[in-house]
N, C-alpha and C positions, 0 to 999 in steps of 0.2 A: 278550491279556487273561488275568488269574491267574485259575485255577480257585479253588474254595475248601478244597481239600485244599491247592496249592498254597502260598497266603495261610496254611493253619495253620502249615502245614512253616516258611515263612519268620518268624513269629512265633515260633516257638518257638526258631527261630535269636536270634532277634531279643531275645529275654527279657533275656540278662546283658547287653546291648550298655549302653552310654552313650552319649546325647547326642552327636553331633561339629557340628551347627548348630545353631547360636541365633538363632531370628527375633526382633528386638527391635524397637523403635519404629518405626525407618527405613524397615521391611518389607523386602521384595526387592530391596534395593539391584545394582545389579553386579558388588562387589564381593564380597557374600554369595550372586550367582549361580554366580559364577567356581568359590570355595569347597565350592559345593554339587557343582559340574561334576567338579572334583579328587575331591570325596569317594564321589560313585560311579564314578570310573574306578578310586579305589583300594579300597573295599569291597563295593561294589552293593548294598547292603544298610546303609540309615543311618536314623536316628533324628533327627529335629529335634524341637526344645522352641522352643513357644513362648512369649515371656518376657511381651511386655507387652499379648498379644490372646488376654482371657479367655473369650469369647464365641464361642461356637460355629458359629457364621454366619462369622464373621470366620477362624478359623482352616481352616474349610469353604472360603473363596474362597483362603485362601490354598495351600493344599492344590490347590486346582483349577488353580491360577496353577502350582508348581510341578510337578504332572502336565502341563502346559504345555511348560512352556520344558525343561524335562528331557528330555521323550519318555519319564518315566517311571512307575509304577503307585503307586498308595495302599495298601499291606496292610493299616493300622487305624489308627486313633487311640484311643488311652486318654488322656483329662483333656486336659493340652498340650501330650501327646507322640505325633507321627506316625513310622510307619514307612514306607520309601520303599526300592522295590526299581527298579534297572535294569538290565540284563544286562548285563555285559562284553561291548565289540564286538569283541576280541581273544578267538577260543576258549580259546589259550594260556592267555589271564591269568584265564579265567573261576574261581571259590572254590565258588560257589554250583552246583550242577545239578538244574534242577529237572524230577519227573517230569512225562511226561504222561499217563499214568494213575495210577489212587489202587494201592499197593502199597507196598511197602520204599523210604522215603527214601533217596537216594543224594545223599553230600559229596563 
């Protein structure tokens, strides 16, 4: 579970990111899980938009749905855009290192 220094740390990483999923009509299709799956093996750290569920409730299950099937954490949501962090299971490949107490961020 992210503390909330944590959750800042990763937002702030997270600031200039863009978008790499787009939830749109279909929802959570397979194919957009597979996608999801690639995109935190290669960044841990992703940003989804969603396109066509404007509604808060709706973007809340969806969110819960991919804390789900991910195994991985919500850092926030601004409008209809979520931040999603999951750790690299490979230490090697990990980008991210996050403290476990509050002091000097460390990349």
């Amino acid at each position: 579970m992210l503390r909330g220094f944590q959750k800042q740390y990763l937002k702030r990483l997270a600031h200039g990111m863009k978008p790499v999923v787009f939830i749109g009509q279909k929802g959570l299709t397979p194919t957009l899980v597979r996608a999801m799956n690639n995109a935190f093996d290669t960044h841990e750290l992703i940003k989804v938009r969603f396109i066509d569920f404007k509604e808060k409730k709706q973007k809340e299950m969806f969110a819960s749905e991919i804390e789900r099937i991910h195994d991985c954490q919500k850092v926030g949501m601004v409008g209809h855009v979520a931040i999603f962090y999951r750790e690299q299971k490979n230490p090697e490949k990990r980008k991210i290192v996050l403290q476990e107490k509050t002091g000097e961020d460390v990349e």
